[in-house]
N, C-alpha and C positions, 0 to 999 in steps of 0.2 A: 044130289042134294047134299049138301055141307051137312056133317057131323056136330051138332049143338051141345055138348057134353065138355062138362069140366070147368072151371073158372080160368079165367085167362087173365095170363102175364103181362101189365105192363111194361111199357119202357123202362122208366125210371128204376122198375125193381130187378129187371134184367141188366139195365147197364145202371148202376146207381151213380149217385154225383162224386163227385173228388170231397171228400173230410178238409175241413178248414184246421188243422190242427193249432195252429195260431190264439182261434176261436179258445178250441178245450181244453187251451194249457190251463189259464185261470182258472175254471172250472176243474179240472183233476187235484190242482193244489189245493182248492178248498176240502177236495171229497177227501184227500189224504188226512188234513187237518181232522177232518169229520171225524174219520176213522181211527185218529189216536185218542180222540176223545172219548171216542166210544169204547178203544180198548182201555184205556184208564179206568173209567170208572169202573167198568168191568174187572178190575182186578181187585181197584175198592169194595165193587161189592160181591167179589166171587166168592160163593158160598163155600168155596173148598178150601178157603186157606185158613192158618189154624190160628187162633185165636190170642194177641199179642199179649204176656203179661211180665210186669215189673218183679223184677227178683233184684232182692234187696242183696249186698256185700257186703260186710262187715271188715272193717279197718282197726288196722291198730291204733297204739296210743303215740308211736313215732311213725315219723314216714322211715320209707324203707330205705331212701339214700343216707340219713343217721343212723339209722340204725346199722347199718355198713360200717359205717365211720367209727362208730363205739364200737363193732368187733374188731377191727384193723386197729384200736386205738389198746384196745384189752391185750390183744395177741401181743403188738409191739411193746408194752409195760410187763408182758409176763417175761419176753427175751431179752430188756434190760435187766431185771432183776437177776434171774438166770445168770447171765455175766457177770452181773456185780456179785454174785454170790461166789463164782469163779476165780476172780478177779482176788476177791480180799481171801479166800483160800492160797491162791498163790503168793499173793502176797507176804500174809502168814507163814506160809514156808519159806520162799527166800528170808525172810527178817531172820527168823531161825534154825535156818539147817548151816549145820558144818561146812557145808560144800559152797558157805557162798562167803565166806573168811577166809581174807589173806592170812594166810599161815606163816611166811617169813619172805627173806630179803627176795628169796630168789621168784618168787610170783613180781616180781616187781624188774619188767623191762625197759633198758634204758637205752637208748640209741642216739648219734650224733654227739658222742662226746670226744672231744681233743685235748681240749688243756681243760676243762673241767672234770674233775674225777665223780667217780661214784658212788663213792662215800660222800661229798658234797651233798650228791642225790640224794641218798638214801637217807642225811640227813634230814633232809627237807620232809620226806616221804615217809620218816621211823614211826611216827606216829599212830599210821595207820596198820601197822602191823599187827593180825588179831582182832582187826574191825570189819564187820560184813562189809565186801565191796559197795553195795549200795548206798551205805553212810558216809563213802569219802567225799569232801567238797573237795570236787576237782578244781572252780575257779580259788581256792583259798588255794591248793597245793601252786595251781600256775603262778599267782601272784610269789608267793613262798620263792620258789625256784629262779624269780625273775630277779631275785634283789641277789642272787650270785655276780659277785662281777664280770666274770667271762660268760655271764647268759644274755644276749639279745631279745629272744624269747623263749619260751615254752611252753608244750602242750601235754597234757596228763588225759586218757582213755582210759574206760574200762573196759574189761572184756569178758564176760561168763565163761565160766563160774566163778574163778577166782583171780584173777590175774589184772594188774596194770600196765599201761606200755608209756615212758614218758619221752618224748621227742623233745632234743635240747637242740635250736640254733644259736652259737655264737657270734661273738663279738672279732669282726676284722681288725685286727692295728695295722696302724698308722704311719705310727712314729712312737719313739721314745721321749718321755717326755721327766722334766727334775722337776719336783713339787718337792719342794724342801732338803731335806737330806736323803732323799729317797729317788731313785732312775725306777719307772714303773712305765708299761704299757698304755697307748690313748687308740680310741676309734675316728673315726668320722665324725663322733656329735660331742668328742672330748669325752666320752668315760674312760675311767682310769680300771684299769687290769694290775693285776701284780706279776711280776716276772713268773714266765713259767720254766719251769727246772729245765737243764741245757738236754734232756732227754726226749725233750719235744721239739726240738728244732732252735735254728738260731734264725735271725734278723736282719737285714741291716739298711738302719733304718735311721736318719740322724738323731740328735736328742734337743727337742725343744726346750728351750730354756725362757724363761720370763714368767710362768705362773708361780701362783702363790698356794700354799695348801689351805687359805680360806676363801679362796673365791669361786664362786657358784657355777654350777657348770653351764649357764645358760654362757658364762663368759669366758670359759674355756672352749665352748661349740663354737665361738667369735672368731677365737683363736687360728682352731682346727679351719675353718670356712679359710681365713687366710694364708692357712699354711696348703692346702690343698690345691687351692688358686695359684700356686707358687711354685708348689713341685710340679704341677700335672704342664703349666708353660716351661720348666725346665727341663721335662720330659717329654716335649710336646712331638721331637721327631726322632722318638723310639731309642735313644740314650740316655739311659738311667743316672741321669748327673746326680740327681737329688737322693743319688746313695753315698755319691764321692763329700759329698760333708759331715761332719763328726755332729755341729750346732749349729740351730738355728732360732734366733732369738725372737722372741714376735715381744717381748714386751712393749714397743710401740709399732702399733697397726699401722704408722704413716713411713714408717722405716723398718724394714725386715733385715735382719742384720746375720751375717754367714759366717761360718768358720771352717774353709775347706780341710780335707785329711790330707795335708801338705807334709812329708816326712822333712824337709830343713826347716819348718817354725809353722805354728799358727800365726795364721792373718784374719783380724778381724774385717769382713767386707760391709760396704754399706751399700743396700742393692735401692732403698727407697720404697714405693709402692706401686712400680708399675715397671717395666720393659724388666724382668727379669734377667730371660735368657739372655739379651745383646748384653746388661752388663755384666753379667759372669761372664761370655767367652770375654770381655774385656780385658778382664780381669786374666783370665787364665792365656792370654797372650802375650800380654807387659806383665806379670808377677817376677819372671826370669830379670827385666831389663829392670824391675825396682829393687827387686833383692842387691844386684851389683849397683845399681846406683845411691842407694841408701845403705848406710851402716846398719841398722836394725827397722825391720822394715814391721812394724805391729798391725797397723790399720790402714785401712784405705775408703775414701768415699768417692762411691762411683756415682751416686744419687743426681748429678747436676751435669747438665748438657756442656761442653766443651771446660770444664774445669775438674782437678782429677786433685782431693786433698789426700796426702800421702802423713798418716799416723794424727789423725785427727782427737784420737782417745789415749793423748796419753797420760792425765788421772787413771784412767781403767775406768770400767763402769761397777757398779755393785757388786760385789762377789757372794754364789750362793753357798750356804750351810756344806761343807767339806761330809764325804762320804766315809763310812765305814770302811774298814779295808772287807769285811761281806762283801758290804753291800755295793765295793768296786770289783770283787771276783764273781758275783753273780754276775752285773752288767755285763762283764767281760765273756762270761761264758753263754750269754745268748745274743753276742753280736755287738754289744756296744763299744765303740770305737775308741780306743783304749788315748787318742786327744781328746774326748770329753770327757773324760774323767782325771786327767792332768789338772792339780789345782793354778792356776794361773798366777791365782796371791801369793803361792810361795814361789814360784819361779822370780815373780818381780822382788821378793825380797831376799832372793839370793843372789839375784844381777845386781851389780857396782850401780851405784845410783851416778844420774848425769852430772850432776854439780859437784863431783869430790874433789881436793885442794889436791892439784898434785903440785909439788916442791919447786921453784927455780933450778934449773939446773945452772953448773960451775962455770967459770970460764974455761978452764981446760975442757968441758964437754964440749959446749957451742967451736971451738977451735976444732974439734976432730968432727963433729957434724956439721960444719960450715962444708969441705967440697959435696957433701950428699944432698945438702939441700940444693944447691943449682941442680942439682942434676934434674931433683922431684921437679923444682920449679919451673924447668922446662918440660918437663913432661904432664904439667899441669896445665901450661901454656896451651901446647896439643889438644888437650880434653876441653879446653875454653873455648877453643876455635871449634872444635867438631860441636857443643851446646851452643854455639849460636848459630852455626847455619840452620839445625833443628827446630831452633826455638822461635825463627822467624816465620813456619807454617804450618809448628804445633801449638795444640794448647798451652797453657798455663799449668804447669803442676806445680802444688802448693805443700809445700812441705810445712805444717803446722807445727810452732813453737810455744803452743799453750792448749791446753785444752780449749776442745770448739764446740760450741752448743749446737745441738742437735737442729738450729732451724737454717734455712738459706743463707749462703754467704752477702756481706755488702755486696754492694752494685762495682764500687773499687776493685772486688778482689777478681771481677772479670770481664773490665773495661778492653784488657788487653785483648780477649777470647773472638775468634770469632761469632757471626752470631745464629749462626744456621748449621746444619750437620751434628751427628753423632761424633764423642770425642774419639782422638786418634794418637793417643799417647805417645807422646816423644822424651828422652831423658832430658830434664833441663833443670839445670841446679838451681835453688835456692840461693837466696843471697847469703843467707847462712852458712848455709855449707859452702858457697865460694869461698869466704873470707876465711873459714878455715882450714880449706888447700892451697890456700894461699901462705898461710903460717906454716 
């Protein structure tokens, strides 16, 4: 007989179904939602927490980034002051202590001096001797020092406690230049220097002639610009020609006129305003063949392409103010070349002038100089023939019988000339002087 005892196990509870999880998501989401709401207010209303209350702060009457700003602002007004109170104590003392007064010449250093002395200096500078350093107007002492003629520039330093230092640069020459009765030193922009004593050196350097001692020196700089242009092409491949002249005239800028240091005579040249160097070697290759070809050979103009005028000045040109016998043993002793200081005016009034009467000679003379003249006349014959075979494939040289104005010759006077090429000097007399080897 079966045992009837106990309550019995369904299927279902012994093997239960599969969970639709699917189903309980939605459902879990909301029971979470449930559950935060229920811990919220729960904390809203849990009687354990303590009880919120307002506590009041008290502020100033600035905010506190100004008030930052006005300490930083104080602090830095206390440390200007500070300094400035430093400041004009210092001050105070150097104005008045001993230690900060040049006391004599010797606090006062000069540097870069050659032909400037320092007594010049110290002229400039005496002033300040005994004056606190700090009171010297250095730009008044540079201006001061600049109006020396041998200063270019100069600069004036101080230096504590006591001491000046003054840096002189000078003035280069040139050239020598005659302003009146006077041979004085010139630079590059034309300022004028005064001879410095022969203990500094000599020169040699030629002597410009054509200024005036009132004309400004913007037009003395004119000068220099042209004379500089002049030497530096005559000098242009490293021979110092533009020492080998005594003068050089610039009074007109469109003709630059030469006076080589030639020991048998001065020759006045005429170079013009341009080819320089080719007319000086001109010159200094035919000078030999003019001297024997001409009796007195003064001038010459090279100025004009195939035409060569031989003593074109001879009025002479202006003659400057005659020099002291000084003021010709200084030039002499720092280099000035002892032909430009030759007065010229006297040399022409102690040569026999061209037009003097000389006498008829006797008939007994002409009877004893009659066999001497065949002889010259043949041998003048000779020198005709060698002057024209020259003369028919050299220029035209022009031996001048009056004074000639300084501008281009007629168109006549070198119709004969070729018309191309630089000239190429040949000896070829003048009709002039034919006719008189002929007598």
């Amino acid at each position: 007989m079966a045992r009837k005892s106990g309550s019995t196990i369904t299927q279902e509870e012994l093997y239960p179904p599969p969970r639709d999880f699917a189903a309980e998501e939605p459902s879990r989401e909301q029971n979470i939602d449930d559950a935060r709401l229920l811990d919220l207010d729960a904390e809203d209303e849990s009687p354990f927490l303590r009880g919120q209350k307002r506590v009041s702060v008290r502020r100033g009457a600035l905010p506190k980034k100004t008030a930052n700003r006005l300490l930083w602002g104080a602090v830095a007004l206390t440390v200007v002051v500070i300094c400035g109170a430093a400041v004009a104590a210092v001050y105070q003392y150097g104005e008045h202590s001993w230690r900060f007064r040049v006391e004599s010449s010797d606090d006062i250093e000069v540097a870069g001096l050659h032909n400037v002395t320092r007594s010049q200096v110290i002229e400039a500078l005496g002033g300040d001797i005994g004056r606190n350093i700090f009171f010297v107007p250095l730009d008044q002492r540079q201006q001061q020092l600049q109006q020396i003629p041998w200063v270019e520039s100069a600069s004036v330093m101080r230096f504590v406690p006591n001491r000046l230092r003054v840096e002189i640069h000078e003035r280069t020459p040139e050239a020598f230049i005659r302003v009146g009765s006077k041979i004085m030193l010139t630079d590059a922009s034309g300022a004028l220097m005064e001879l410095p004593p022969p203990s500094k050196g000599k020169y040699s350097f030629p002597v410009i002639v054509g200024a005036s001692a009132g004309e400004p020196l913007s037009m003395r700089a004119a000068r220099m610009k042209i004379y500089n242009q002049f030497a530096g092409e005559l000098d242009a491949d490293g021979v110092n020609r533009s020492q080998e002249l005594s003068e050089v005239d610039l009074s007109d800028p469109d003709d630059v006129k030469i006076v080589p240091n030639d020991s048998e005579g001065d020759v006045l040249v005429h170079l013009g305003s341009s080819d320089y160097l080719d007319r000086y070697k001109t010159y200094q290759v035919h000078v030999r063949e003019w001297r024997q070809q001409f009796h007195k050979l003064e001038s010459v103009d090279l100025r004009y392409d195939q035409q060569i005028i031989v003593n074109p000045d001879l009025a002479g040109a202006p003659k400057p103010a005659p020099l002291s016998v000084a003021q010709q043993k200084a030039a002499l002793s720092v280099g000035v070349k002892r032909a430009a200081l030759v007065s010229k005016e006297m040399i022409a009034r102690a040569a026999p002038p061209s037009d003097t009467h000389i006498p008829a000679p006797s008939a007994e003379t002409k009877a004893a100089v009659a066999p001497m003249k065949k002889q010259e006349v043949r041998h003048v014959a000779k020198k005709k023939a060698k002057a024209q075979a020259h003369k028919k494939t050299a220029p035209k040289i022009k031996r001048a019988s009056a004074p000639a104005p300084q501008t281009k010759p007629a168109a006549s006077a070198t119709t004969d000339a070729p018309k191309s090429g630089k000239p190429s000097p040949a000896i070829a007399k003048a009709p002039a002087q034919q006719e008189k080897d002929q007598q």
